[in-house]
C-alpha positions as CSV (number, residue, x, y, z in Angstrom):
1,X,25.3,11.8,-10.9
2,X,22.3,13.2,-9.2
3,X,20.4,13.5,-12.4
4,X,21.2,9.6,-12.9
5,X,20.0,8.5,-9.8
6,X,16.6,10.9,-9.9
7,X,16.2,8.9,-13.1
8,X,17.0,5.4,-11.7
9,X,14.3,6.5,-8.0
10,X,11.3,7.0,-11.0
11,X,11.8,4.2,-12.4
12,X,11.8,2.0,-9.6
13,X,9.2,4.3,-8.2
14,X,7.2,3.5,-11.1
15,X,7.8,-0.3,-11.0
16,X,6.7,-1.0,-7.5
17,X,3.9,0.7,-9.0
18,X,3.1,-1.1,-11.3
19,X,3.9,-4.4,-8.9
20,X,1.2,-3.4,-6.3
21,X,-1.3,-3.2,-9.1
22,X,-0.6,-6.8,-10.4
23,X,-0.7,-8.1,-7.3
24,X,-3.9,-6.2,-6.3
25,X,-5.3,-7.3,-9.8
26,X,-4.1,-11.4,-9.2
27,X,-5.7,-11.6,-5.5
28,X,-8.6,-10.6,-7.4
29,X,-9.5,-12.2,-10.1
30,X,-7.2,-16.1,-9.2
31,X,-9.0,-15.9,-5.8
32,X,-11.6,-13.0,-4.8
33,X,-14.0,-13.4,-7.5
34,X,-14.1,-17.4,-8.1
35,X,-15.2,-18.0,-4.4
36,X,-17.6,-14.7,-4.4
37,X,-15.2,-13.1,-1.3
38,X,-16.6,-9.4,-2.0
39,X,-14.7,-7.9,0.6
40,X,-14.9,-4.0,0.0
41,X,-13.9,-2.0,-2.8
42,X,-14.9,-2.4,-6.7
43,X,-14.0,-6.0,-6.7
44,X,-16.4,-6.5,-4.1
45,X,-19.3,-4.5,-6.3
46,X,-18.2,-6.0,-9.4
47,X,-18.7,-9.6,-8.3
48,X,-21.7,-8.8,-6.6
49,X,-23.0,-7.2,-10.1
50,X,-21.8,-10.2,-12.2
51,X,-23.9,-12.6,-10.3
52,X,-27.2,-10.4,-12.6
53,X,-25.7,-8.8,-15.1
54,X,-24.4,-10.6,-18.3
55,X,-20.4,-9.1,-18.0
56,X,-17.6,-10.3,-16.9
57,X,-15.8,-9.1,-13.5
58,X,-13.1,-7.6,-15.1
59,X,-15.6,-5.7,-17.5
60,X,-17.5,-4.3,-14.7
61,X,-14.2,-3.2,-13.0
62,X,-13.4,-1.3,-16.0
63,X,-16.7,0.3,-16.4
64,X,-17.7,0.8,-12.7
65,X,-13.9,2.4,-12.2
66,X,-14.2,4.6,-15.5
67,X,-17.7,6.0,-13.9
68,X,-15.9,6.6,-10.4
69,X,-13.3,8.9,-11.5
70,X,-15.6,10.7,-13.6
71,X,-17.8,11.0,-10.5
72,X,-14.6,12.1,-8.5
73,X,-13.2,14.3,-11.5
74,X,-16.6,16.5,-11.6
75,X,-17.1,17.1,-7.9
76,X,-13.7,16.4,-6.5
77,X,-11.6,18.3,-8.9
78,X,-8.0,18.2,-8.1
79,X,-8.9,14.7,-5.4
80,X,-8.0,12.5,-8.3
81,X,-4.7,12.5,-9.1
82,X,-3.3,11.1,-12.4
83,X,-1.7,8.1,-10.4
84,X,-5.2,7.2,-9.3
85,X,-6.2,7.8,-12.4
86,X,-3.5,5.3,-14.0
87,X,-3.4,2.9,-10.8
88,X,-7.2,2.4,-11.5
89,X,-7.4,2.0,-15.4
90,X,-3.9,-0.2,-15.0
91,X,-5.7,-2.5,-12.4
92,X,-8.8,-2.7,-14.7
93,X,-6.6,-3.8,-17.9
94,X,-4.9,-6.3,-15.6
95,X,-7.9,-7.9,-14.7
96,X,-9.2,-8.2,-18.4
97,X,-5.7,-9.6,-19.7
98,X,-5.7,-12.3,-16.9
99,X,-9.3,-13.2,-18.1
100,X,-8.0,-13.7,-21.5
101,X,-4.6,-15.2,-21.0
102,X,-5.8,-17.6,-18.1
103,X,-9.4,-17.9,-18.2
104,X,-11.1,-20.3,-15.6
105,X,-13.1,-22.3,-16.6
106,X,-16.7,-22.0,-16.2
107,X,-20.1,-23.8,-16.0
108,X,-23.3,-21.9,-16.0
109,X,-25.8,-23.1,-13.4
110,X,-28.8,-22.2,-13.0
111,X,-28.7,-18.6,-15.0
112,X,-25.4,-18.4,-13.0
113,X,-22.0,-18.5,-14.4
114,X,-19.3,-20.8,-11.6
115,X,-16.1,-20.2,-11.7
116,X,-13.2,-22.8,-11.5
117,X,-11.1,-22.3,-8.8
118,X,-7.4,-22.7,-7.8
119,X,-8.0,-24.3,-5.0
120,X,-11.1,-26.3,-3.2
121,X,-10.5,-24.8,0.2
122,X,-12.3,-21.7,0.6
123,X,-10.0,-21.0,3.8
124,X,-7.0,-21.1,1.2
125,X,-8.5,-19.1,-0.9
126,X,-9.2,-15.9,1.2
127,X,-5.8,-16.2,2.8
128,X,-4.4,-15.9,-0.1
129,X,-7.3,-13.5,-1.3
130,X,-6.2,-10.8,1.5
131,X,-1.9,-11.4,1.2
132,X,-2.2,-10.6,-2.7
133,X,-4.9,-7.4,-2.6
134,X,-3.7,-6.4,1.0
135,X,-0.2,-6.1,-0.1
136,X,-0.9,-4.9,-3.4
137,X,-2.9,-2.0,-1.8
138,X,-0.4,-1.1,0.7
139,X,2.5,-0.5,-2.0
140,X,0.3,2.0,-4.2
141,X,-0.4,3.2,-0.4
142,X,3.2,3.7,0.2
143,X,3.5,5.0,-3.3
144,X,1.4,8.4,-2.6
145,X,-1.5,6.6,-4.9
146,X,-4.8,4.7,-5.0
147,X,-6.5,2.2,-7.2
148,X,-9.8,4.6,-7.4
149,X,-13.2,2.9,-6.7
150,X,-14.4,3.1,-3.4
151,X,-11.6,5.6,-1.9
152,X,-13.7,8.3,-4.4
153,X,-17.0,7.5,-2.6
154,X,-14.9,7.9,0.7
155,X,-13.8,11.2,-0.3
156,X,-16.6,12.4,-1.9
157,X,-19.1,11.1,1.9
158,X,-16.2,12.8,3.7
159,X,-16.5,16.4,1.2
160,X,-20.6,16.7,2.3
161,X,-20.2,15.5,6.0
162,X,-18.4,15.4,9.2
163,X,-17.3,11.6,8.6
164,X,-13.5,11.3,7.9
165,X,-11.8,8.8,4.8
166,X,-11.3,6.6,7.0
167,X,-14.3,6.1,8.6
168,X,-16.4,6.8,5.2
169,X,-14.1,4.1,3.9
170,X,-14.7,1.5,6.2
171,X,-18.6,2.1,6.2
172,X,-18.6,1.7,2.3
173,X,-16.7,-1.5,1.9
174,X,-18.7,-2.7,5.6
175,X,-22.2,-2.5,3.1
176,X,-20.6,-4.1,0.2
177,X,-19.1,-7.4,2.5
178,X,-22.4,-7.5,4.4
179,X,-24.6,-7.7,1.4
180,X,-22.8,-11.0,0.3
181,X,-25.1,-12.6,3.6
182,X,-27.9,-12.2,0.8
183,X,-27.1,-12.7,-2.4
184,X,-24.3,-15.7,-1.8
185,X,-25.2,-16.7,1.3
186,X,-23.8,-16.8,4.9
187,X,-20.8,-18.7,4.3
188,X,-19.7,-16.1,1.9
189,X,-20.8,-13.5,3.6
190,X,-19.0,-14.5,6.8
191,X,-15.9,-15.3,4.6
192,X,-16.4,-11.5,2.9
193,X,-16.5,-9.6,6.6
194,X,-13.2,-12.0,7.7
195,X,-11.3,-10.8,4.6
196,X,-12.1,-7.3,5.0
197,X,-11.1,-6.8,8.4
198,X,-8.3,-8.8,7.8
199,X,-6.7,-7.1,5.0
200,X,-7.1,-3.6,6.9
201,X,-5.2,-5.2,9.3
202,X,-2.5,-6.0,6.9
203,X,-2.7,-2.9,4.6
204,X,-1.8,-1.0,8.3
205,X,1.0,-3.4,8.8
206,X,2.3,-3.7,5.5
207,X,2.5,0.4,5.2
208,X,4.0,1.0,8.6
209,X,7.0,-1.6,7.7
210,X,7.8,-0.8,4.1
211,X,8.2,3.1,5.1
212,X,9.7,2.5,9.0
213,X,12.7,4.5,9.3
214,X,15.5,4.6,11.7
215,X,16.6,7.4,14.3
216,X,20.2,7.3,14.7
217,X,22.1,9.0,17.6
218,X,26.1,8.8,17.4
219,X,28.2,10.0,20.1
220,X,31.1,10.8,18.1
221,X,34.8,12.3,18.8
222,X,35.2,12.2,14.8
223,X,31.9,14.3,13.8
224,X,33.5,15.3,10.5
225,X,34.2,12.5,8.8
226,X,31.3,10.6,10.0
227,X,29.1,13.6,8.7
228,X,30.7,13.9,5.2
229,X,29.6,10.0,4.7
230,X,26.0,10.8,6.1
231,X,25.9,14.0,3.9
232,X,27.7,12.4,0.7
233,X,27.3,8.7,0.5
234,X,23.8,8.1,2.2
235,X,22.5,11.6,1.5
236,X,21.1,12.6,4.4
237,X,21.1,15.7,6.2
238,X,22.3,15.5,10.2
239,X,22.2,17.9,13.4
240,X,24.9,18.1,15.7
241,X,25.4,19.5,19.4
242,X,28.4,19.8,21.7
243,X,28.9,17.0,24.6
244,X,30.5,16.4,27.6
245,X,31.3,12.7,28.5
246,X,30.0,11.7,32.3
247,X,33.0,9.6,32.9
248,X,35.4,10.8,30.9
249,X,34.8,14.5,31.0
250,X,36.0,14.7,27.4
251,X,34.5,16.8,25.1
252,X,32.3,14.6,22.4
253,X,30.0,15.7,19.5
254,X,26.4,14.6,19.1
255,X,25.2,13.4,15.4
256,X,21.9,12.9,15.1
257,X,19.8,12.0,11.8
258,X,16.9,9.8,10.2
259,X,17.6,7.2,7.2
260,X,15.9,4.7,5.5
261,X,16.7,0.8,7.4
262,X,19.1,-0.1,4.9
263,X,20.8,3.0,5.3
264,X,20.9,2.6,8.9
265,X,22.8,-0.3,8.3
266,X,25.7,0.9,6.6
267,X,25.8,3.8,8.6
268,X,26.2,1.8,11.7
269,X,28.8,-0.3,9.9
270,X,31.0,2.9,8.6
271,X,30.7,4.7,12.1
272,X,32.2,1.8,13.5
273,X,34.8,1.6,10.7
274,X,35.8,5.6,11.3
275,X,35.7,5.9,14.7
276,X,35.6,2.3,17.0
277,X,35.2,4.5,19.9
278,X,31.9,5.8,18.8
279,X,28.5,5.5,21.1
280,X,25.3,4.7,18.2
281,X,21.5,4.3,19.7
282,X,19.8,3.4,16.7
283,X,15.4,3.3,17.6
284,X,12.0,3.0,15.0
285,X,10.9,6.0,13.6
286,X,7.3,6.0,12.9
287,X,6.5,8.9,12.3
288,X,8.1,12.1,10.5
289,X,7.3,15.2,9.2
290,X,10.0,17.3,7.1
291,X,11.7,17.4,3.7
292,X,13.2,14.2,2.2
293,X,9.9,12.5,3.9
294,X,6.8,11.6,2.9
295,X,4.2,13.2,5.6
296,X,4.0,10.1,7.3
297,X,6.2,7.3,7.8
Protein backbone atom coordinates (compact mmCIF):
# COMPACT_ATOMS: atom_id res chain seq x y z
CA UNK A 1 0.00 0.00 0.00
CA UNK A 2 2.76 2.36 0.84
CA UNK A 3 4.71 1.36 -2.20
CA UNK A 4 1.39 2.26 -4.27
CA UNK A 5 0.88 5.49 -2.95
CA UNK A 6 4.98 6.52 -3.20
CA UNK A 7 4.30 5.59 -6.79
CA UNK A 8 0.90 7.55 -7.20
CA UNK A 9 3.03 11.12 -4.88
CA UNK A 10 5.81 10.89 -8.15
CA UNK A 11 3.58 10.85 -10.48
CA UNK A 12 1.63 13.70 -9.43
CA UNK A 13 4.79 15.21 -8.26
CA UNK A 14 5.97 14.99 -11.65
CA UNK A 15 2.75 16.30 -13.35
CA UNK A 16 2.49 19.60 -11.45
CA UNK A 17 5.83 19.56 -12.83
CA UNK A 18 5.33 19.44 -15.84
CA UNK A 19 2.08 21.95 -15.45
CA UNK A 20 4.25 24.82 -13.98
CA UNK A 21 6.41 24.56 -17.00
CA UNK A 22 3.52 24.90 -19.54
CA UNK A 23 2.15 27.54 -17.94
CA UNK A 24 5.52 29.31 -17.47
CA UNK A 25 6.19 28.46 -21.22
CA UNK A 26 2.30 29.95 -22.40
CA UNK A 27 2.61 33.37 -20.33
CA UNK A 28 5.67 33.53 -22.45
CA UNK A 29 5.47 33.09 -25.70
CA UNK A 30 0.89 33.94 -26.03
CA UNK A 31 1.73 37.15 -24.09
CA UNK A 32 5.49 38.19 -22.89
CA UNK A 33 7.16 38.15 -26.18
CA UNK A 34 4.38 39.65 -28.69
CA UNK A 35 4.12 42.89 -26.62
CA UNK A 36 8.17 42.90 -25.90
CA UNK A 37 7.22 42.69 -21.76
CA UNK A 38 10.97 41.49 -20.94
CA UNK A 39 10.50 41.29 -17.43
CA UNK A 40 13.55 39.26 -15.93
CA UNK A 41 14.70 35.97 -16.66
CA UNK A 42 15.70 34.30 -20.18
CA UNK A 43 12.46 35.31 -21.66
CA UNK A 44 13.31 38.69 -20.92
CA UNK A 45 17.00 38.28 -22.74
CA UNK A 46 15.61 36.25 -25.49
CA UNK A 47 13.20 38.89 -26.61
CA UNK A 48 15.55 41.53 -26.17
CA UNK A 49 18.03 39.40 -28.54
CA UNK A 50 15.38 38.58 -31.17
CA UNK A 51 14.76 42.23 -31.81
CA UNK A 52 18.91 41.88 -33.79
CA UNK A 53 19.37 38.64 -34.21
CA UNK A 54 17.69 36.57 -37.08
CA UNK A 55 16.12 33.62 -34.42
CA UNK A 56 13.21 33.05 -33.16
CA UNK A 57 12.39 33.59 -29.17
CA UNK A 58 11.91 30.10 -28.54
CA UNK A 59 15.34 29.38 -30.38
CA UNK A 60 17.22 31.73 -28.26
CA UNK A 61 15.63 30.20 -25.15
CA UNK A 62 16.88 26.91 -26.10
CA UNK A 63 20.28 28.07 -26.85
CA UNK A 64 20.81 30.80 -24.22
CA UNK A 65 19.32 28.02 -21.52
CA UNK A 66 21.69 25.16 -23.06
CA UNK A 67 24.82 27.78 -22.45
CA UNK A 68 23.51 28.52 -18.79
CA UNK A 69 23.60 25.20 -17.45
CA UNK A 70 26.76 24.52 -19.03
CA UNK A 71 27.98 27.74 -17.40
CA UNK A 72 26.36 26.52 -13.95
CA UNK A 73 27.48 22.81 -14.57
CA UNK A 74 31.41 23.87 -14.96
CA UNK A 75 31.63 26.30 -11.97
CA UNK A 76 28.66 25.36 -9.89
CA UNK A 77 29.00 21.66 -9.92
CA UNK A 78 26.38 19.89 -7.95
CA UNK A 79 24.09 23.75 -8.06
CA UNK A 80 22.30 22.27 -11.00
CA UNK A 81 20.20 19.74 -10.24
CA UNK A 82 18.68 17.39 -12.93
CA UNK A 83 15.21 18.94 -12.37
CA UNK A 84 16.67 22.28 -13.35
CA UNK A 85 18.22 20.67 -15.83
CA UNK A 86 14.86 19.00 -17.23
CA UNK A 87 12.57 22.08 -16.02
CA UNK A 88 14.79 24.20 -18.31
CA UNK A 89 15.16 22.05 -21.58
CA UNK A 90 11.24 21.06 -20.99
CA UNK A 91 10.35 24.98 -20.93
CA UNK A 92 12.54 25.49 -23.98
CA UNK A 93 10.82 22.56 -26.15
CA UNK A 94 7.45 24.06 -25.00
CA UNK A 95 8.21 27.24 -26.28
CA UNK A 96 9.43 25.82 -29.81
CA UNK A 97 6.23 23.44 -30.03
CA UNK A 98 3.80 26.39 -29.39
CA UNK A 99 5.69 28.33 -32.13
CA UNK A 100 4.95 25.52 -34.51
CA UNK A 101 1.55 24.39 -33.51
CA UNK A 102 0.18 28.05 -33.00
CA UNK A 103 2.37 30.44 -34.77
CA UNK A 104 1.39 34.22 -34.60
CA UNK A 105 1.41 35.77 -37.23
CA UNK A 106 3.97 38.11 -38.23
CA UNK A 107 4.83 41.20 -40.32
CA UNK A 108 8.38 42.39 -40.71
CA UNK A 109 8.74 46.17 -40.31
CA UNK A 110 11.40 47.87 -40.79
CA UNK A 111 14.18 44.93 -40.43
CA UNK A 112 11.91 44.05 -37.39
CA UNK A 113 9.78 41.06 -37.16
CA UNK A 114 5.82 42.11 -35.20
CA UNK A 115 4.15 39.82 -33.65
CA UNK A 116 0.34 39.28 -33.73
CA UNK A 117 -1.11 39.41 -30.47
CA UNK A 118 -4.05 37.90 -28.53
CA UNK A 119 -5.16 40.78 -27.48
CA UNK A 120 -4.81 44.77 -28.32
CA UNK A 121 -4.69 45.86 -24.79
CA UNK A 122 -1.20 45.89 -23.56
CA UNK A 123 -2.69 46.12 -19.87
CA UNK A 124 -4.45 42.67 -20.70
CA UNK A 125 -1.65 41.34 -21.83
CA UNK A 126 0.86 41.80 -18.90
CA UNK A 127 -1.88 40.74 -16.53
CA UNK A 128 -2.10 37.84 -17.96
CA UNK A 129 1.72 37.84 -18.75
CA UNK A 130 2.61 37.80 -14.80
CA UNK A 131 -0.74 35.11 -13.65
CA UNK A 132 0.70 32.43 -16.32
CA UNK A 133 4.80 32.80 -15.68
CA UNK A 134 4.18 33.91 -12.00
CA UNK A 135 2.24 30.92 -11.22
CA UNK A 136 4.08 28.67 -13.35
CA UNK A 137 7.34 29.71 -11.47
CA UNK A 138 5.92 29.27 -8.14
CA UNK A 139 4.82 25.47 -8.75
CA UNK A 140 8.40 24.33 -10.00
CA UNK A 141 9.24 26.60 -6.74
CA UNK A 142 7.18 24.54 -4.62
CA UNK A 143 8.38 21.56 -6.49
CA UNK A 144 12.24 21.80 -5.04
CA UNK A 145 13.14 22.95 -8.85
CA UNK A 146 13.97 25.86 -11.23
CA UNK A 147 13.54 26.64 -14.92
CA UNK A 148 17.54 27.55 -15.06
CA UNK A 149 18.47 30.86 -16.84
CA UNK A 150 18.94 33.58 -14.69
CA UNK A 151 18.64 31.76 -11.15
CA UNK A 152 22.36 30.24 -12.48
CA UNK A 153 23.73 33.81 -12.81
CA UNK A 154 22.20 34.42 -9.28
CA UNK A 155 23.96 31.63 -7.91
CA UNK A 156 27.01 31.82 -9.63
CA UNK A 157 27.14 36.44 -8.40
CA UNK A 158 26.23 34.96 -5.02
CA UNK A 159 29.35 31.99 -5.16
CA UNK A 160 32.20 35.11 -5.85
CA UNK A 161 30.50 37.76 -3.56
CA UNK A 162 28.78 38.67 -0.43
CA UNK A 163 25.30 39.30 -2.40
CA UNK A 164 22.67 36.66 -1.57
CA UNK A 165 20.18 34.70 -4.56
CA UNK A 166 17.92 36.72 -3.75
CA UNK A 167 19.25 39.88 -3.99
CA UNK A 168 21.68 38.70 -7.09
CA UNK A 169 18.41 37.64 -8.55
CA UNK A 170 16.48 40.66 -8.35
CA UNK A 171 19.61 42.88 -9.57
CA UNK A 172 19.81 40.55 -12.74
CA UNK A 173 16.30 40.53 -14.01
CA UNK A 174 16.18 44.70 -12.57
CA UNK A 175 19.02 45.18 -15.72
CA UNK A 176 17.28 43.07 -18.12
CA UNK A 177 13.53 45.02 -17.53
CA UNK A 178 15.36 48.32 -17.47
CA UNK A 179 17.09 47.93 -20.68
CA UNK A 180 13.65 47.54 -22.52
CA UNK A 181 13.47 51.79 -21.73
CA UNK A 182 16.03 51.66 -24.80
CA UNK A 183 15.64 49.31 -27.18
CA UNK A 184 11.51 49.28 -27.12
CA UNK A 185 10.91 52.27 -25.66
CA UNK A 186 9.42 53.72 -22.40
CA UNK A 187 6.08 52.28 -22.67
CA UNK A 188 7.60 48.86 -22.67
CA UNK A 189 10.03 49.50 -20.53
CA UNK A 190 7.51 50.86 -17.84
CA UNK A 191 5.30 47.85 -18.71
CA UNK A 192 8.63 45.42 -18.30
CA UNK A 193 9.52 46.99 -14.49
CA UNK A 194 5.40 46.65 -13.53
CA UNK A 195 5.55 42.96 -14.51
CA UNK A 196 8.58 42.20 -12.73
CA UNK A 197 7.77 43.49 -9.53
CA UNK A 198 4.50 42.15 -9.88
CA UNK A 199 5.08 38.63 -10.48
CA UNK A 200 7.62 38.60 -7.38
CA UNK A 201 4.85 39.61 -5.60
CA UNK A 202 2.81 36.76 -6.79
CA UNK A 203 5.55 34.05 -7.05
CA UNK A 204 5.81 34.94 -2.88
CA UNK A 205 2.18 34.61 -2.57
CA UNK A 206 1.55 31.79 -4.77
CA UNK A 207 4.46 29.62 -2.81
CA UNK A 208 3.35 30.56 0.66
CA UNK A 209 -0.38 29.33 -0.12
CA UNK A 210 0.23 26.11 -2.09
CA UNK A 211 2.67 24.80 0.84
CA UNK A 212 0.63 26.59 4.01
CA UNK A 213 0.04 23.99 6.57
CA UNK A 214 -2.09 23.67 9.48
CA UNK A 215 -1.10 23.45 13.40
CA UNK A 216 -3.70 21.42 15.01
CA UNK A 217 -4.09 21.34 18.87
CA UNK A 218 -6.87 18.75 20.24
CA UNK A 219 -7.78 18.67 23.72
CA UNK A 220 -8.83 15.13 23.82
CA UNK A 221 -10.31 12.62 26.57
CA UNK A 222 -10.02 9.87 23.63
CA UNK A 223 -6.16 10.37 22.66
CA UNK A 224 -6.02 6.82 21.35
CA UNK A 225 -8.32 6.57 18.89
CA UNK A 226 -7.86 9.98 17.61
CA UNK A 227 -4.09 9.19 17.28
CA UNK A 228 -4.38 5.81 15.48
CA UNK A 229 -6.40 7.94 12.61
CA UNK A 230 -3.68 10.76 12.63
CA UNK A 231 -0.93 8.04 12.61
CA UNK A 232 -2.82 5.57 10.06
CA UNK A 233 -5.21 7.33 7.85
CA UNK A 234 -3.62 10.85 7.48
CA UNK A 235 -0.13 9.71 8.19
CA UNK A 236 1.19 11.99 10.37
CA UNK A 237 3.13 11.75 13.29
CA UNK A 238 1.68 13.65 16.75
CA UNK A 239 3.00 14.68 20.34
CA UNK A 240 0.98 14.36 23.24
CA UNK A 241 1.15 15.72 26.96
CA UNK A 242 -0.98 15.22 30.07
CA UNK A 243 -3.75 17.94 31.07
CA UNK A 244 -5.72 19.06 33.67
CA UNK A 245 -9.14 20.78 32.72
CA UNK A 246 -9.45 24.49 34.58
CA UNK A 247 -13.10 23.94 35.19
CA UNK A 248 -13.51 20.62 35.27
CA UNK A 249 -10.45 19.40 36.93
CA UNK A 250 -10.60 16.28 34.78
CA UNK A 251 -7.67 14.80 33.53
CA UNK A 252 -7.46 15.51 29.52
CA UNK A 253 -4.68 14.60 26.98
CA UNK A 254 -3.05 17.11 24.59
CA UNK A 255 -2.60 16.03 20.75
CA UNK A 256 -0.75 18.17 18.88
CA UNK A 257 0.46 17.75 15.08
CA UNK A 258 1.07 19.53 11.59
CA UNK A 259 -0.86 18.42 8.31
CA UNK A 260 -1.35 19.54 5.01
CA UNK A 261 -5.02 21.86 4.77
CA UNK A 262 -6.87 19.22 3.40
CA UNK A 263 -5.81 16.95 5.97
CA UNK A 264 -6.75 19.41 8.58
CA UNK A 265 -10.03 19.11 7.30
CA UNK A 266 -10.80 15.70 7.75
CA UNK A 267 -9.02 15.59 10.94
CA UNK A 268 -11.21 18.16 12.36
CA UNK A 269 -14.24 16.39 10.94
CA UNK A 270 -13.13 12.75 12.51
CA UNK A 271 -12.17 14.37 15.92
CA UNK A 272 -15.46 15.53 16.13
CA UNK A 273 -16.95 12.21 14.94
CA UNK A 274 -14.75 10.22 17.85
CA UNK A 275 -15.04 12.31 20.57
CA UNK A 276 -17.85 15.47 20.41
CA UNK A 277 -16.43 16.49 23.60
CA UNK A 278 -13.13 17.35 22.14
CA UNK A 279 -11.40 21.09 22.29
CA UNK A 280 -9.45 21.58 18.46
CA UNK A 281 -7.41 25.10 17.81
CA UNK A 282 -6.53 24.72 14.39
CA UNK A 283 -3.79 28.10 13.30
CA UNK A 284 -1.42 28.71 9.75
CA UNK A 285 1.78 27.24 9.86
CA UNK A 286 4.23 29.01 7.83
CA UNK A 287 6.95 27.85 8.57
CA UNK A 288 8.46 24.24 9.46
CA UNK A 289 11.50 22.56 9.84
CA UNK A 290 11.61 18.59 10.36
CA UNK A 291 10.99 15.31 8.57
CA UNK A 292 7.92 14.86 6.34
CA UNK A 293 8.57 18.81 5.42
CA UNK A 294 10.12 20.45 2.93
CA UNK A 295 12.60 23.14 4.81
CA UNK A 296 10.26 25.65 4.43
CA UNK A 297 6.68 25.90 4.28
Amino acid sequence: MKKEKKVFNAVIYWVVLNLGTLLLAAGVYFFKSPNSFATGGVSGISIILAKFLPLTQSHLVLIINAILLVVGFIILGKGCTFKTLYCSLVYSLENMAFEYFFPLDSTIVGGQTLFSQLTAQPLLSLVYAILLTGVGSAIIFNCGASSGGTDIIALILKKFSKINVGMALLLTDTVIAASTFFIFGIEAGLYSILGLFAKAFLIDGVIENIVKSKYITIITAKPDEIGNYIINVIERGYTSYDATGGYSHQGKKILITVCKRSEALKLKIKVKQLDPESFVIITDANEILGKGFRGTV
